[in-house]
C-alpha positions as CSV (number, residue, x, y, z in Angstrom):
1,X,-33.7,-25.4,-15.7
2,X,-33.9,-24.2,-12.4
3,X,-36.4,-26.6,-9.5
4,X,-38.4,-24.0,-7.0
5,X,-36.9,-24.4,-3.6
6,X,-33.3,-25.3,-4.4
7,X,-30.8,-22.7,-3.5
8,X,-27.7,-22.2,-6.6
9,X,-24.3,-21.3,-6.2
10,X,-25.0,-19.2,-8.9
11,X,-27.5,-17.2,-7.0
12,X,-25.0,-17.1,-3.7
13,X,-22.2,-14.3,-3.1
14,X,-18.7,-15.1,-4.1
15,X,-16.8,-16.4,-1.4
16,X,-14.1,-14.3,0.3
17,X,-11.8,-17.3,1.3
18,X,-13.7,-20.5,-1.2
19,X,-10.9,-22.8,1.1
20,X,-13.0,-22.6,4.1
21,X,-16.6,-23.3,2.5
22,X,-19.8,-21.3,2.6
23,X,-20.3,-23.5,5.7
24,X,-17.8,-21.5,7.8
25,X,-19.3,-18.5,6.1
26,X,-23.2,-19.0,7.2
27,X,-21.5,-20.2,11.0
28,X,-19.7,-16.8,10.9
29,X,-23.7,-14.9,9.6
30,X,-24.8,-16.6,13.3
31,X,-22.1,-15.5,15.3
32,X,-22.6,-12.1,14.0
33,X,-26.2,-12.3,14.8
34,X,-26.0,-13.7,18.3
35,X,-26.9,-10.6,20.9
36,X,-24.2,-12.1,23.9
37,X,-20.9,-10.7,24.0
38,X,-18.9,-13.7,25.3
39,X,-21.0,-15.7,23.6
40,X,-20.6,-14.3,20.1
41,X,-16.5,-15.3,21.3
42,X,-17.0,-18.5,22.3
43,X,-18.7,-18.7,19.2
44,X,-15.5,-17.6,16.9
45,X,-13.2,-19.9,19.1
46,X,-15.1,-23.1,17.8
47,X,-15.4,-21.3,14.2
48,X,-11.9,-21.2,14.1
49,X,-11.4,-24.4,15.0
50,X,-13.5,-25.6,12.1
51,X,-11.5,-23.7,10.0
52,X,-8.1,-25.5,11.1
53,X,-9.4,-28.4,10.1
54,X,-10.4,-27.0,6.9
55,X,-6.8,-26.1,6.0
56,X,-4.9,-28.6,8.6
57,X,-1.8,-27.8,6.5
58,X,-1.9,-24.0,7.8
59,X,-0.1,-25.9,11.3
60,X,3.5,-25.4,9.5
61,X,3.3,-21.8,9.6
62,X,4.6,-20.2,13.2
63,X,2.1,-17.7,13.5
64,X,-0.9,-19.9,12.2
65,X,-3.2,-19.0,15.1
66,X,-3.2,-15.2,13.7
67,X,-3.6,-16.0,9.7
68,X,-7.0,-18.2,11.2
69,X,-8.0,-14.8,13.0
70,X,-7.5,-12.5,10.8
71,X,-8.9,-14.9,7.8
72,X,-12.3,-14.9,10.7
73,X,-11.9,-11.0,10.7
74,X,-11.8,-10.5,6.9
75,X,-14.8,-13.3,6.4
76,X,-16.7,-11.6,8.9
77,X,-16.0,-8.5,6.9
78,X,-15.3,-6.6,10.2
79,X,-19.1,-7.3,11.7
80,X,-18.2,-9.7,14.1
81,X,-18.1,-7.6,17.0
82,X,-15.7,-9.3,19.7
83,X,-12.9,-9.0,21.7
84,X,-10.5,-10.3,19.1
85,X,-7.6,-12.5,20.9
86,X,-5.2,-11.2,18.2
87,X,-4.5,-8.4,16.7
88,X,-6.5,-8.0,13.3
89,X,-5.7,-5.2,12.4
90,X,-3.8,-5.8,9.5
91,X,-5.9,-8.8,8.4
92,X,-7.2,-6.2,5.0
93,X,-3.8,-5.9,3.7
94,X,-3.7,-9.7,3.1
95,X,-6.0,-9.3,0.4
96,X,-5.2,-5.4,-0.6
97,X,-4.3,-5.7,-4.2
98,X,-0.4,-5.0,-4.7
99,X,0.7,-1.8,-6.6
100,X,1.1,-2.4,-10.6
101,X,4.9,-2.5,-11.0
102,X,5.9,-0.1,-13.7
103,X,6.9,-1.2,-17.4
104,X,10.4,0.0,-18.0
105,X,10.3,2.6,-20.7
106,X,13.8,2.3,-21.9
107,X,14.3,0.9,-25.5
108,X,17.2,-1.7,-25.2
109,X,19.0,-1.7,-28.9
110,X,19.5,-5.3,-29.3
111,X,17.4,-7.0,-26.6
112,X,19.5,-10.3,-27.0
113,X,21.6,-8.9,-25.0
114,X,20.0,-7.4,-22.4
115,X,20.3,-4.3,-19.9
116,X,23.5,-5.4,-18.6
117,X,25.1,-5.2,-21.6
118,X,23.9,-1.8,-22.8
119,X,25.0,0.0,-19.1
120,X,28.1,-1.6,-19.6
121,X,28.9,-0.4,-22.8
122,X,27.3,2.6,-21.9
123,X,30.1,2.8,-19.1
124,X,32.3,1.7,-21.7
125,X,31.9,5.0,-23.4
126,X,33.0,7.1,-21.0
127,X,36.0,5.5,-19.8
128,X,39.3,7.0,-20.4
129,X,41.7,5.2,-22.8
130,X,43.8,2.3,-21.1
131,X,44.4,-1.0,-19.3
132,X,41.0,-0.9,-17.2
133,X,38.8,-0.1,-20.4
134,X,40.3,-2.7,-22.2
135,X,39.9,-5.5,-19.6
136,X,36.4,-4.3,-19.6
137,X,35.6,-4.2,-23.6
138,X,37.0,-7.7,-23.6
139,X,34.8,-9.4,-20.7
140,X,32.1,-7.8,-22.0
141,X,32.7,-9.1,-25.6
142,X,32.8,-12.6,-24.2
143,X,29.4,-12.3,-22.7
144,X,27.6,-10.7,-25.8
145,X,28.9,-13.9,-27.2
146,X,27.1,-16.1,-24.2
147,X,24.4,-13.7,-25.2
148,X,24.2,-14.8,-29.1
149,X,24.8,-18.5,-28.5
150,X,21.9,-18.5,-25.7
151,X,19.5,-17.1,-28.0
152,X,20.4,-19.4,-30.2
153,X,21.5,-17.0,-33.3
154,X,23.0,-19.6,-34.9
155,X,26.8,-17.4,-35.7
156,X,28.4,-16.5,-33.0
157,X,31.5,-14.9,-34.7
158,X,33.7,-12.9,-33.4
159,X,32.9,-10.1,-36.7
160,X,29.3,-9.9,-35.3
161,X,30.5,-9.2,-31.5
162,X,32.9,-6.6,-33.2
163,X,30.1,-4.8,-35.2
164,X,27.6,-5.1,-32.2
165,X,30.4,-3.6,-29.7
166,X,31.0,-0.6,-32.2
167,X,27.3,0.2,-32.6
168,X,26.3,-0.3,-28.7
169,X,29.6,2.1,-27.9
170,X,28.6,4.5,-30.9
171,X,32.2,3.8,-32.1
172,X,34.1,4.4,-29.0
173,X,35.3,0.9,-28.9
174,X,36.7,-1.0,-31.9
175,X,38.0,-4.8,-30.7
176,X,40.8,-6.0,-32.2
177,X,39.1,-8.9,-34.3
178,X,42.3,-10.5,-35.2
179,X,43.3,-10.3,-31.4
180,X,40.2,-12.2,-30.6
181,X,40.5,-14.6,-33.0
182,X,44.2,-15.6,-32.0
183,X,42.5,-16.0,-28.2
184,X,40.2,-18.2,-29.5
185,X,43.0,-19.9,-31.3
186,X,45.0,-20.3,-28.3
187,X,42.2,-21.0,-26.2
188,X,41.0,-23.9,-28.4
189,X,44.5,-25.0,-28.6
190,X,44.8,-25.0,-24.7
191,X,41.6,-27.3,-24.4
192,X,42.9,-29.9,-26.9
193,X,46.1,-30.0,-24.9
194,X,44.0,-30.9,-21.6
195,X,42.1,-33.3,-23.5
196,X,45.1,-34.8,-24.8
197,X,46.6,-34.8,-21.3
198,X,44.1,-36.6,-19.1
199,X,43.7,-39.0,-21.7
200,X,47.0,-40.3,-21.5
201,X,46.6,-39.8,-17.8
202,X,43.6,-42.4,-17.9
């Protein structure tokens, strides 16, 4: 139901900038309309001021007195014909609509582990035979294992990182299972051992 005589928001424009209120928006309609230069200015110097205390919190930014101008200019909708104090120039591109980043096309084999993981093993690939590509194979197995364990896939066993290494490597890399499973041996064994040691140090 709708009374004769009362103006709607649902009849008004959309507001530019809704933190400032259509009341900074109707005194920014009279300074446009006002036929005096210098006083069409005087006019945007007390509009801006009613527009700090809008958004009082605006103070903690250094260059304040600009965003307050340019937020008059882009309000205004360039109409208000002054001599601007600042430079407004670039008050449009605070509201120019950023470009759409683009989607990443590339399928990712096993997306648990992520894009790191595939150019690694990628890398891996083409890596000559030795001590380097080794080192490499191994610190990447240890963080396909972070991997598995962070996406909660319940096993984290060393027979799955071995599988997943071959397949990610097209079969250029086979790890040493029984290798890995003495390091986790001797790693386990080296934590009970530190355990053990500042307990009795306690």
């Amino acid at each position: 139901m709708e009374i004769k005589g009362l103006d709607y928001n649902t009849q008004r424009d959309n507001l530019l900038l809704p933190e400032y209120g259509r009341e900074v928006e109707k005194m920014i309609e009279h300074a446009i309309s006002l036929t005096d230069r210098q006083e069409r200015l005087r006019c945007a110097e007390t509009i801006v001021k009613v527009m700090l205390s809008k958004v009082p919190h605006i103070r903690e930014n250094a260059d304040y007195k600009q965003t307050l101008w340019d937020h008059l200019f882009l309000i205004s909708r360039g109409q208000l014909d002054i001599d601007w104090p600042y430079d407004v120039s670039q008050a449009e591109k605070i509201h120019a609509k950023p470009q759409p980043m683009p989607i990443p096309q590339n399928r990712i084999k096993l997306r648990h582990y992520g894009h790191l993981v595939e150019e690694v093993t990628e890398k891996l690939k083409t890596m000559p035979a030795g001590t380097e590509r080794d080192e490499l194979a191994r610190r990447t197995a240890n963080q396909m294992k972070r991997d598995l364990a962070l996406w909660g896939h319940g096993s984290i066993e060393n027979e799955k990182v071995v599988d997943d290494m071959a397949r990610l490597t097209d079969g250029v890399i086979q790890l040493d299972i029984n290798q890995m499973s003495r390091r986790k041996h001797s790693a386990t064994k080296d934590d009970a051992t530190k355990k053990g040691y500042n307990k009795r140090k306690k």
